[in-house]
Structure formats: C-alpha cells, structure tokens
KOLMIZA-226751 format. One record per residue: x, z, y of N, C-alpha, C in turn; residue number from 1. Coordinates in pm, whole numbers, plus 50000, padded with zeros to 5 digits. Layout:
# residues N
<pt n_X="X" n_Z="Z" n_Y="Y" ca_X="X" ca_Z="Z" ca_Y="Y" c_X="X" c_Z="Z" c_Y="Y" pos="NUM"/>
...
This chain:
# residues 136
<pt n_X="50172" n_Z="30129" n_Y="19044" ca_X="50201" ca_Z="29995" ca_Y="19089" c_X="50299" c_Z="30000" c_Y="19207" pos="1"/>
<pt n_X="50416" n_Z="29879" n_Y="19192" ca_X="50492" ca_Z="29902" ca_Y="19303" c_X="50422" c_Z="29846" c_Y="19410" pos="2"/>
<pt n_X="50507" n_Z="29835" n_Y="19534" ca_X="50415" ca_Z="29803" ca_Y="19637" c_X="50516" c_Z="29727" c_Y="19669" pos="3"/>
<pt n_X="50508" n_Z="29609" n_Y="19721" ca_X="50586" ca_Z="29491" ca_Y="19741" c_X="50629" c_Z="29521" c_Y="19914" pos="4"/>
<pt n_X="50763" n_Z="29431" n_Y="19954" ca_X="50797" ca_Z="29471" ca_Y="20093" c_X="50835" c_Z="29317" c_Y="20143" pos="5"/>
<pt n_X="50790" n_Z="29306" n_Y="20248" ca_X="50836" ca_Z="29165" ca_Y="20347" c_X="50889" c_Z="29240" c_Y="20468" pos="6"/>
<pt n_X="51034" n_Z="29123" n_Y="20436" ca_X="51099" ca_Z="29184" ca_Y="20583" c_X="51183" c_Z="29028" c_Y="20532" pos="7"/>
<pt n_X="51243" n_Z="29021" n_Y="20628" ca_X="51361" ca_Z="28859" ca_Y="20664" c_X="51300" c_Z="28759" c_Y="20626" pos="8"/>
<pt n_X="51182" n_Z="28712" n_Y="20578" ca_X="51082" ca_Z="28622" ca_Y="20537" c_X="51083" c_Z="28633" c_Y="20404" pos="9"/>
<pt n_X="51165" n_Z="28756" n_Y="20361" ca_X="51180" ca_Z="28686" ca_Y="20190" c_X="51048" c_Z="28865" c_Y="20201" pos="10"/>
<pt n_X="51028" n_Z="28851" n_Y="20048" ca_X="50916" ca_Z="28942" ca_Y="19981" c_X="51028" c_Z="28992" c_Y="19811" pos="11"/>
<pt n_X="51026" n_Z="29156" n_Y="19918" ca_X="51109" ca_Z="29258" ca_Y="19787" c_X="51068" c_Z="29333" c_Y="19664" pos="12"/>
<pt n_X="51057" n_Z="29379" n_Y="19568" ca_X="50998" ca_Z="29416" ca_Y="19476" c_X="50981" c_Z="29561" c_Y="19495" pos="13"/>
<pt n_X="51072" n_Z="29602" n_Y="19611" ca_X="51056" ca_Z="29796" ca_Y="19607" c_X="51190" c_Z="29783" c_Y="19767" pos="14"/>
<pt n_X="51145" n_Z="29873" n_Y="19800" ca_X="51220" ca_Z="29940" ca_Y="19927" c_X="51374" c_Z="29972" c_Y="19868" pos="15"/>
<pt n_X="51395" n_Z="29995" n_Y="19786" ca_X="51542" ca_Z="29996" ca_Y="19706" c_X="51593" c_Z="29864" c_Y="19720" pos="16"/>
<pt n_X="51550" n_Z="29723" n_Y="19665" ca_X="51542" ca_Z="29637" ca_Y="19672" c_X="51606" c_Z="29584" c_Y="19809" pos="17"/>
<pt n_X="51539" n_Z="29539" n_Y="19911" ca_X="51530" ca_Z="29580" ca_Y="20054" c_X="51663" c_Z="29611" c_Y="20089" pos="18"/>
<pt n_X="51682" n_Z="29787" n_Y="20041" ca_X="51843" ca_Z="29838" ca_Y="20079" c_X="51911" c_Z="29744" c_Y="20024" pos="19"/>
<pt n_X="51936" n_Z="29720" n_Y="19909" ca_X="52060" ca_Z="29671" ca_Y="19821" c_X="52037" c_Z="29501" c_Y="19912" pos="20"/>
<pt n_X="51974" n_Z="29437" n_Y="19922" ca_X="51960" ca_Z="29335" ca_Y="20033" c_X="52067" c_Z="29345" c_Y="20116" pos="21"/>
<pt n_X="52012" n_Z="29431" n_Y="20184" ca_X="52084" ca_Z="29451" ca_Y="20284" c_X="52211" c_Z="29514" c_Y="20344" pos="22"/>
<pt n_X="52259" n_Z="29584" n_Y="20247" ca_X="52409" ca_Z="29591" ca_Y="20206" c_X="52485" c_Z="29503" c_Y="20182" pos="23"/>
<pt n_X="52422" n_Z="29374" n_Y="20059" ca_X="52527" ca_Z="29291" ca_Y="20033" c_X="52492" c_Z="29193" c_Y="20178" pos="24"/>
<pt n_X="52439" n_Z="29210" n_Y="20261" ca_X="52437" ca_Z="29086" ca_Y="20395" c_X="52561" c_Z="29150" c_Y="20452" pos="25"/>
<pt n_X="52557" n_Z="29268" n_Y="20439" ca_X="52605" ca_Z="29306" ca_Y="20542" c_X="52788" c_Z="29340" c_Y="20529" pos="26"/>
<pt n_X="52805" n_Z="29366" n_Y="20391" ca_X="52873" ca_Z="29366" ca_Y="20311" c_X="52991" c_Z="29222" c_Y="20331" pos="27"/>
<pt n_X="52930" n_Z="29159" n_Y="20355" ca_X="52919" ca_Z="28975" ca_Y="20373" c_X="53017" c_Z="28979" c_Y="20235" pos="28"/>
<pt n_X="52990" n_Z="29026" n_Y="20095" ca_X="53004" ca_Z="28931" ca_Y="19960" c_X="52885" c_Z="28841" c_Y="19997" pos="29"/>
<pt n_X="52945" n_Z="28756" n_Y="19885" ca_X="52862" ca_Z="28637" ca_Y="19847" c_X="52812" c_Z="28640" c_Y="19707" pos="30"/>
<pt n_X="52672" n_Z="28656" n_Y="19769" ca_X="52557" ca_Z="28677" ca_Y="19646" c_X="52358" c_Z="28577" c_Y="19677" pos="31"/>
<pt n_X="52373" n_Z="28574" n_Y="19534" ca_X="52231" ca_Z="28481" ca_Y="19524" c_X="52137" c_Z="28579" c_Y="19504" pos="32"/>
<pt n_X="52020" n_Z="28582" n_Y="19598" ca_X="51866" ca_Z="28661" ca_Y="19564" c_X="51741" c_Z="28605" c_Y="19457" pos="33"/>
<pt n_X="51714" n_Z="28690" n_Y="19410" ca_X="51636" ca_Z="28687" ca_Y="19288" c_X="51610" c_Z="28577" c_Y="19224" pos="34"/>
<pt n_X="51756" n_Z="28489" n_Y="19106" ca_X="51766" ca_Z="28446" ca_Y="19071" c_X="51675" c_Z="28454" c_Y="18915" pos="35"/>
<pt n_X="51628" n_Z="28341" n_Y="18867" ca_X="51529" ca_Z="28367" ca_Y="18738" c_X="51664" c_Z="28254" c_Y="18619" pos="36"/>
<pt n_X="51616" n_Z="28331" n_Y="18524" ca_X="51695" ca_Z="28305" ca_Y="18427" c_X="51624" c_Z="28252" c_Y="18291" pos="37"/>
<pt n_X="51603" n_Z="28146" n_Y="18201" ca_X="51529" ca_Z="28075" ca_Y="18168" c_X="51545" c_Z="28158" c_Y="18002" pos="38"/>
<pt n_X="51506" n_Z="28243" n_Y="17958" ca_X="51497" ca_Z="28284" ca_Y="17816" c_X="51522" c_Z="28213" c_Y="17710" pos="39"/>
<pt n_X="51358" n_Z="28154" n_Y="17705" ca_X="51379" ca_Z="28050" ca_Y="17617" c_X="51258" c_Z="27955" c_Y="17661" pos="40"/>
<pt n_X="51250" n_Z="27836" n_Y="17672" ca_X="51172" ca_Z="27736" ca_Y="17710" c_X="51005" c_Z="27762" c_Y="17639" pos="41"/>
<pt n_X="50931" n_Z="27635" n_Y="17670" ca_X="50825" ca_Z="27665" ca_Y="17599" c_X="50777" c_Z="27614" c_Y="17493" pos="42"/>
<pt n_X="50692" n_Z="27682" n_Y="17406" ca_X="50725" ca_Z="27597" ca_Y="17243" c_X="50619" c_Z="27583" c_Y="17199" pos="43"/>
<pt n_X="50568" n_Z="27495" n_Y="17071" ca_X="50465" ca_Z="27519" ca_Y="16997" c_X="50520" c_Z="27587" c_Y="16879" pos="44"/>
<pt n_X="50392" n_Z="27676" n_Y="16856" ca_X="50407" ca_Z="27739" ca_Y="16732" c_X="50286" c_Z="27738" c_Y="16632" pos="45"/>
<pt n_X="50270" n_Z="27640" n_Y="16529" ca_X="50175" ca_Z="27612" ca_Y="16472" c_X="50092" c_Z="27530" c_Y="16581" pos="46"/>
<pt n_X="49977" n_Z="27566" n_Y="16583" ca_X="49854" ca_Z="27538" ca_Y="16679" c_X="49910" c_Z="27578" c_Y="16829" pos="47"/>
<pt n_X="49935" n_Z="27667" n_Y="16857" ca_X="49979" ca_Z="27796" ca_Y="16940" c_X="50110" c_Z="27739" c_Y="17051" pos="48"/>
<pt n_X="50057" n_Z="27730" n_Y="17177" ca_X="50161" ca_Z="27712" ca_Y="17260" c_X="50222" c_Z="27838" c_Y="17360" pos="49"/>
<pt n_X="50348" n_Z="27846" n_Y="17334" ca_X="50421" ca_Z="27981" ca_Y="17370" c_X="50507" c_Z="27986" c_Y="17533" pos="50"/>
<pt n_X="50413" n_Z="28038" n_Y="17603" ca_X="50477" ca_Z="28003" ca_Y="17734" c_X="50599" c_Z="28050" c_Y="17734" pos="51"/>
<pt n_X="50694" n_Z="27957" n_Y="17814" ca_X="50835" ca_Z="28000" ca_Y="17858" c_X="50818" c_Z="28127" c_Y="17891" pos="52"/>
<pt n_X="50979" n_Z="28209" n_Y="17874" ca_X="51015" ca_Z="28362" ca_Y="17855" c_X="51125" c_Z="28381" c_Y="18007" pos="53"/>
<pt n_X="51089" n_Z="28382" n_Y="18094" ca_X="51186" ca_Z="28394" ca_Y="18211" c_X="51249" c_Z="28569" c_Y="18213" pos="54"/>
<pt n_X="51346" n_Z="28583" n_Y="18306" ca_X="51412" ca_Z="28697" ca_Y="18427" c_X="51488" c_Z="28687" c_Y="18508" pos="55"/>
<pt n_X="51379" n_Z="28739" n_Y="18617" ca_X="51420" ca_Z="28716" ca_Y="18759" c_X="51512" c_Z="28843" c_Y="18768" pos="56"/>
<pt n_X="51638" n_Z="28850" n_Y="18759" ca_X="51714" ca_Z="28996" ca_Y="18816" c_X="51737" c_Z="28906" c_Y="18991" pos="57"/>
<pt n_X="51768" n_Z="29075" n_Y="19011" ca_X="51778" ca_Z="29087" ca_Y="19213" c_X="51853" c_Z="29030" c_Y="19251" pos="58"/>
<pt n_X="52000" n_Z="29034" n_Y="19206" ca_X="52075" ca_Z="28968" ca_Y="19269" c_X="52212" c_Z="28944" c_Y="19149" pos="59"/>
<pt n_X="52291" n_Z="28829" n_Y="19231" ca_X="52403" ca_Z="28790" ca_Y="19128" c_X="52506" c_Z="28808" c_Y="19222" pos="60"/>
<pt n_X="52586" n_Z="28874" n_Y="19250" ca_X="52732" ca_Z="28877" ca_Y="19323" c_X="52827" c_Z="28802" c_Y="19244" pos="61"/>
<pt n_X="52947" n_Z="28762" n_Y="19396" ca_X="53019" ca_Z="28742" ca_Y="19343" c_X="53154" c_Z="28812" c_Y="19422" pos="62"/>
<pt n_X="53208" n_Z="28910" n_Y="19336" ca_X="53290" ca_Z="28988" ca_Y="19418" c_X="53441" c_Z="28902" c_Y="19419" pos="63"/>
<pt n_X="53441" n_Z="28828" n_Y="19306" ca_X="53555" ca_Z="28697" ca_Y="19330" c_X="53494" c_Z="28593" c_Y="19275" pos="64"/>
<pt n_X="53552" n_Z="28550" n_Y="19135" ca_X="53461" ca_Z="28428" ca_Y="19096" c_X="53404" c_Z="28405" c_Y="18950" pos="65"/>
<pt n_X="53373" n_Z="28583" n_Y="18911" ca_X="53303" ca_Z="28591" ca_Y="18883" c_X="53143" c_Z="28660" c_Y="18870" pos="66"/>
<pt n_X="53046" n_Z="28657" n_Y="18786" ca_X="52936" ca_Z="28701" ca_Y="18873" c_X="52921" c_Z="28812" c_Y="18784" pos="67"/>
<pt n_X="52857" n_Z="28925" n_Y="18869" ca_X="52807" ca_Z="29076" ca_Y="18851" c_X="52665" c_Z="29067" c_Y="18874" pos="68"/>
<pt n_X="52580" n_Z="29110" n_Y="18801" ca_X="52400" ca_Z="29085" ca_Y="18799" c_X="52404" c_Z="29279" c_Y="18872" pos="69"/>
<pt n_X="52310" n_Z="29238" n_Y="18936" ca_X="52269" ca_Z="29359" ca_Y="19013" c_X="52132" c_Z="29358" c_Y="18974" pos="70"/>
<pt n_X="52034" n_Z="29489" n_Y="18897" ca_X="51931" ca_Z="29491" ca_Y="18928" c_X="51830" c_Z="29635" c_Y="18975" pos="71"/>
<pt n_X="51842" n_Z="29630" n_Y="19080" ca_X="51796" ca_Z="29795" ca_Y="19171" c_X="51640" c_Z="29829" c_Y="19072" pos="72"/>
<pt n_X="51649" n_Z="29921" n_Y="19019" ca_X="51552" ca_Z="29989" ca_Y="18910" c_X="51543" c_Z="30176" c_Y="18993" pos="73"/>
<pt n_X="51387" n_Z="30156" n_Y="19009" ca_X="51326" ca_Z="30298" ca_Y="19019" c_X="51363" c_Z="30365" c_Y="18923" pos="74"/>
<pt n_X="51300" n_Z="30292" n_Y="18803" ca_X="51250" ca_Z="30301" ca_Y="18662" c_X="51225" c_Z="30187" c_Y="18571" pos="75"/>
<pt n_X="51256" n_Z="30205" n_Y="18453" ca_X="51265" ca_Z="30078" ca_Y="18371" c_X="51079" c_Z="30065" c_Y="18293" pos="76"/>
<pt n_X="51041" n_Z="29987" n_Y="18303" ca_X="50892" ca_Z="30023" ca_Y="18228" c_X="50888" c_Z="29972" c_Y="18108" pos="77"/>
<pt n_X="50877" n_Z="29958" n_Y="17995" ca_X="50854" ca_Z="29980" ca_Y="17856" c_X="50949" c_Z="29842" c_Y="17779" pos="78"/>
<pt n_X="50801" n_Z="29799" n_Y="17883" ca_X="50819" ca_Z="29586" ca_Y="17852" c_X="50918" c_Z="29542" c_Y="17880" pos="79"/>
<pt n_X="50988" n_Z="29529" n_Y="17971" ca_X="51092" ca_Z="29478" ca_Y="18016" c_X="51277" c_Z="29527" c_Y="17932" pos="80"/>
<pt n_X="51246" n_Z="29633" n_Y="17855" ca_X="51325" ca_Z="29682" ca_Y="17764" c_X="51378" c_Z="29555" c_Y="17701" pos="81"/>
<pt n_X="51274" n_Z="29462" n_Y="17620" ca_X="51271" ca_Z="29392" ca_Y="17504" c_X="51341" c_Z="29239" c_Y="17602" pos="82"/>
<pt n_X="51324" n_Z="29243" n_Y="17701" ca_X="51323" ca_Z="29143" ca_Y="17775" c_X="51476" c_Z="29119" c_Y="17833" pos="83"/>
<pt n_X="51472" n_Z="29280" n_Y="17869" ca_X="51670" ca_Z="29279" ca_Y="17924" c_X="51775" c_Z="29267" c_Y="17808" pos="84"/>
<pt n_X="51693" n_Z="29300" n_Y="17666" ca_X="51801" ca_Z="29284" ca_Y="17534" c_X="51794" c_Z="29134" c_Y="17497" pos="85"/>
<pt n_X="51681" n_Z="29010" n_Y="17524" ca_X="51697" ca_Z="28911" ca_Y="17509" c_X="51779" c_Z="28842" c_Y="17653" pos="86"/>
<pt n_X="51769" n_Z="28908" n_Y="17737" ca_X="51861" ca_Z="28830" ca_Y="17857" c_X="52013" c_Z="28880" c_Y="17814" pos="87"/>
<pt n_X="52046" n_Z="28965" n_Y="17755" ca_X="52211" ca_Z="28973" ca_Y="17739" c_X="52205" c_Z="28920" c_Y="17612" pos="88"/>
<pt n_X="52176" n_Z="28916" n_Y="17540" ca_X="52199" ca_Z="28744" ca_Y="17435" c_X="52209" c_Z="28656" c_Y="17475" pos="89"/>
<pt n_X="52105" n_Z="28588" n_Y="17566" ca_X="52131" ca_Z="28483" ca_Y="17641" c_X="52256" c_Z="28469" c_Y="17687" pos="90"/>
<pt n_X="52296" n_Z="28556" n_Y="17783" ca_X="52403" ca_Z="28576" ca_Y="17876" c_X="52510" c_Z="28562" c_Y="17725" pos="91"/>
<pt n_X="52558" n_Z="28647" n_Y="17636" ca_X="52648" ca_Z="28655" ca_Y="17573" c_X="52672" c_Z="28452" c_Y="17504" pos="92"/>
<pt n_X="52536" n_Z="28450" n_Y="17456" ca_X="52552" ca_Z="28314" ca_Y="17366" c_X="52592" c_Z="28200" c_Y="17477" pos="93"/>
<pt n_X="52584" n_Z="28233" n_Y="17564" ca_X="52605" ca_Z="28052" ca_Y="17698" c_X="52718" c_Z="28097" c_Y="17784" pos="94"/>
<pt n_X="52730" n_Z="28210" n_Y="17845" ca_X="52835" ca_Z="28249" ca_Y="17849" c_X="52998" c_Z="28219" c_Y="17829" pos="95"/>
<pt n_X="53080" n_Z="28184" n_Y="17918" ca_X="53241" ca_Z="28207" ca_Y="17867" c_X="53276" c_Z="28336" c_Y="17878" pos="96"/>
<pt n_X="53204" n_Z="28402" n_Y="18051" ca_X="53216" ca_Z="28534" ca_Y="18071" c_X="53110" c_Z="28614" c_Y="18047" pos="97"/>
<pt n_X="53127" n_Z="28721" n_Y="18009" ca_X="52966" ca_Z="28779" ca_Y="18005" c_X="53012" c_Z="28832" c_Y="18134" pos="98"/>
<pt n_X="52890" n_Z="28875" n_Y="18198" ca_X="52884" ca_Z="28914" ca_Y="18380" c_X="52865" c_Z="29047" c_Y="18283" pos="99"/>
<pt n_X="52932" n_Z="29154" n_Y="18405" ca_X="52874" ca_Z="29308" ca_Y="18404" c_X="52725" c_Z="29332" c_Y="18448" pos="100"/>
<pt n_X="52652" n_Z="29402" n_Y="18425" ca_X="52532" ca_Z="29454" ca_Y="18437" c_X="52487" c_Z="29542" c_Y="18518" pos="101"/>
<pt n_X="52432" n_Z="29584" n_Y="18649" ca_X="52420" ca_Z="29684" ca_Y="18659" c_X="52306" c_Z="29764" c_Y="18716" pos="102"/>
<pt n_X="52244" n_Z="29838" n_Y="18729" ca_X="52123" ca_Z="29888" ca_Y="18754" c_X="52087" c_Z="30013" c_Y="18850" pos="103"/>
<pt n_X="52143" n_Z="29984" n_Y="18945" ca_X="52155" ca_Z="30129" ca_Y="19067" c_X="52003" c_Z="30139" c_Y="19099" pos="104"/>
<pt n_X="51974" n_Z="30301" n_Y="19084" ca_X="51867" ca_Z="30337" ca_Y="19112" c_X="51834" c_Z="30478" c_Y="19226" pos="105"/>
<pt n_X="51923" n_Z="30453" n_Y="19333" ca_X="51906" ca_Z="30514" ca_Y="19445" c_X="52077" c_Z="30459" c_Y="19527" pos="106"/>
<pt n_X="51947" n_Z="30468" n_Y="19694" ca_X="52068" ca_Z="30422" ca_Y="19755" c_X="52216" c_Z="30468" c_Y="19706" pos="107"/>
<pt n_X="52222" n_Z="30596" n_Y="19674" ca_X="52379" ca_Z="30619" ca_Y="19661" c_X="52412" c_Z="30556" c_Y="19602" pos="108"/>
<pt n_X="52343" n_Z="30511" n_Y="19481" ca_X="52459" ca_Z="30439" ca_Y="19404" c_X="52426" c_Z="30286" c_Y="19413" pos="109"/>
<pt n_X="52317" n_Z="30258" n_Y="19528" ca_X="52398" ca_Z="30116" ca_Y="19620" c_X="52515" c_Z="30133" c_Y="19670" pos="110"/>
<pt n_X="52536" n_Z="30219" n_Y="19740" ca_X="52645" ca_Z="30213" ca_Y="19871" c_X="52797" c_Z="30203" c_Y="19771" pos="111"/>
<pt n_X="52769" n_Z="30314" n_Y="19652" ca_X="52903" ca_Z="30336" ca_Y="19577" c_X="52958" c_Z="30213" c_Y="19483" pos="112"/>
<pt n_X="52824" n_Z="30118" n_Y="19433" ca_X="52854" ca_Z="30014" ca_Y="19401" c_X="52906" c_Z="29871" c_Y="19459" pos="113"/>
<pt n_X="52876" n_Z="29851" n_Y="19616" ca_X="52905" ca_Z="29772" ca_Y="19714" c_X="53033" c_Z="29786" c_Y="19760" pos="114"/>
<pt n_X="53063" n_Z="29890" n_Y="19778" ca_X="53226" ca_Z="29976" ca_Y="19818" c_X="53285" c_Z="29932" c_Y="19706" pos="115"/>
<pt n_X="53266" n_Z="29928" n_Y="19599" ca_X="53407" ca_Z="29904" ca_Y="19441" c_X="53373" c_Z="29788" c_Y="19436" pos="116"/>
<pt n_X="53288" n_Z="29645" n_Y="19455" ca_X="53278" ca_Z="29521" ca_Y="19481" c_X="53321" c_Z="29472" c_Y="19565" pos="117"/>
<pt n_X="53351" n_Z="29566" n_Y="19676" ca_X="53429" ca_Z="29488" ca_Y="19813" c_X="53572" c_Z="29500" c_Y="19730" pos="118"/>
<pt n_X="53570" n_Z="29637" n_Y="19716" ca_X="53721" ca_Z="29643" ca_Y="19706" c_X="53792" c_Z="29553" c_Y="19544" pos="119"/>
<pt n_X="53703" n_Z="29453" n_Y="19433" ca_X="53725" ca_Z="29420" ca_Y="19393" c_X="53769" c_Z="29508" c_Y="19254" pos="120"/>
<pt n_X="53734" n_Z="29633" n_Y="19261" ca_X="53793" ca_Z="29709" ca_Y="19146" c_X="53682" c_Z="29734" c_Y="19044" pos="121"/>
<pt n_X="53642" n_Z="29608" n_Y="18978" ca_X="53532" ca_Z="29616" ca_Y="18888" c_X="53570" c_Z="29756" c_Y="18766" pos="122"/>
<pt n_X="53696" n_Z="29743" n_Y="18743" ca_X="53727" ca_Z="29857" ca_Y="18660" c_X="53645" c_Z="30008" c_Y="18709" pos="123"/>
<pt n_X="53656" n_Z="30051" n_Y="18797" ca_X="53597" ca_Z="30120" ca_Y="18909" c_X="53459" c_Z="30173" c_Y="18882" pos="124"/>
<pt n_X="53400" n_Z="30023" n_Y="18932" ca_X="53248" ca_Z="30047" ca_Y="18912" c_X="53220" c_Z="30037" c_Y="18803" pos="125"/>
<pt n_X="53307" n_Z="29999" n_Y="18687" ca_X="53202" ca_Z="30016" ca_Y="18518" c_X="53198" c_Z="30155" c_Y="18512" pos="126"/>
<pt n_X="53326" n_Z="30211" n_Y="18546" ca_X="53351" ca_Z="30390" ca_Y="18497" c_X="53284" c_Z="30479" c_Y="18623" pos="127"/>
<pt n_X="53227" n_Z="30418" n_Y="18784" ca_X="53122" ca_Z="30513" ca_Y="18821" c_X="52966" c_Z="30464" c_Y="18811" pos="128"/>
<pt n_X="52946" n_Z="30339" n_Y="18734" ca_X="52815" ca_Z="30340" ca_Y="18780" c_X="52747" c_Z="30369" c_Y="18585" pos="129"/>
<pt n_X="52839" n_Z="30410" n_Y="18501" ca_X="52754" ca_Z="30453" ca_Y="18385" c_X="52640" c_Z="30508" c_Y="18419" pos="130"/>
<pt n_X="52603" n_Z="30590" n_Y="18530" ca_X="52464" ca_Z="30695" ca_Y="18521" c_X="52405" c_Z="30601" c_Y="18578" pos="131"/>
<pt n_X="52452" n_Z="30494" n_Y="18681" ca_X="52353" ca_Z="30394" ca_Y="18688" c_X="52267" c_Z="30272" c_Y="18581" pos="132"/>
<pt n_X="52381" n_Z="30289" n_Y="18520" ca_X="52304" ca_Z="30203" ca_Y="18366" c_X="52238" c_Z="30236" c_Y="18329" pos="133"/>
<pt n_X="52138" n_Z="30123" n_Y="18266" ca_X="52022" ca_Z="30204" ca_Y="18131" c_X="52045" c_Z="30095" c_Y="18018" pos="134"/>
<pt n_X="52062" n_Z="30179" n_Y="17906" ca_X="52069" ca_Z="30178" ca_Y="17813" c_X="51935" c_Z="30112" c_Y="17752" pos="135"/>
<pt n_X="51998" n_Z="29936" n_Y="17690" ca_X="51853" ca_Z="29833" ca_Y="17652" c_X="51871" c_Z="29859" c_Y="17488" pos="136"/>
C-alpha cells in the first residue's frame, strides 16, 4: 500500500508525486494537479447500474498550448492497465490533439523531463523518456 503525503495543503499519492509537484512550481510551466478525466458516465445495464469509470492522472502541462499528461508511476498495478488503454481512446476519440503521455518513475527522469518541457523540445522528450513509458 502506498502511503499518501500532505505537504502545501494538497494530499500526494507517493513522494515521487510530491517531487514532480514541485519541479513544475518551480519550473513555473503552467500545469493543472490531479486532474480526473470522465471515462464513461454512468449507465444502466439491464437491472444493473454501472458506476461512472473516471482517471485522475497527476498532472497536465502545458509547455505551450498544448497539453502533455504527466503521470509519476513507482509501478503500474495490474488494474489500472485496462484503465490507461480506455483513457487513450478517450483522449484519441475527443481529441483534435492527442496529448503525449508520460510516466517518469524516478526523480531523474523528473528532472530530465521538466528540462525538455522548459526548453519546449517535445521531440526531445518522446526520444528520452521511452524507458520512462509503460507500455498499456
């Protein structure tokens, strides 16, 4: 179980979390914190009512004007697999742009991803943060 962190009044999901926070403050891009993203609403099915399908990723930058989803991952856990392949459908089907994706899982590759967002060279960060990706 992760262990949750309060610091600036807000409440982080992991100490990674936290860092990447606090880079983009400091960073001063302009980015939204743990934005939730609506799947698919809630439905009946037969008898059967199907609660809404949300995801909250960490953060949404915007290194110009468009947005880059940031989501700081220890580790990916099983469930959430099925969940990040229905959020890039989403994203693709509503979408004009699809946003890049990305999933840094140690400070370094906060710091290395914040540095190629300042500097605007998204080209950059697709071709260093592959080892940061995981593969949905």
């Amino acid at each position: 179980m992760i262990k949750k962190v309060h610091k600036h009044g807000l409440k982080f999901d992991s100490k990674l979390e936290l860092y990447m926070y606090e880079l983009l403050v400091k960073s001063k891009l302009r980015f939204e914190f743990q934005v939730e993203y609506v799947l698919f609403d809630k439905i009946k099915y037969n008898s059967e009512t199907l609660r809404k399908m949300t995801l909250t990723v960490d953060f949404v930058v915007y290194p110009k004007d468009f947005p880059v989803i940031v989501d700081t991952k220890g580790f990916f856990r099983p469930e959430n697999k099925l969940r990040w392949k229905l959020f890039k459908y989403f994203l693709s089907s509503r979408e004009e742009f699809t946003p890049e994706i990305f999933f840094p899982s140690s400070q370094t590759e906060c710091i290395e991803l914040i540095a190629k967002l300042k500097a605007n060279d998204l080209s950059a960060v697709k071709k260093s943060a592959k080892r940061g990706r995981r593969k949905n």
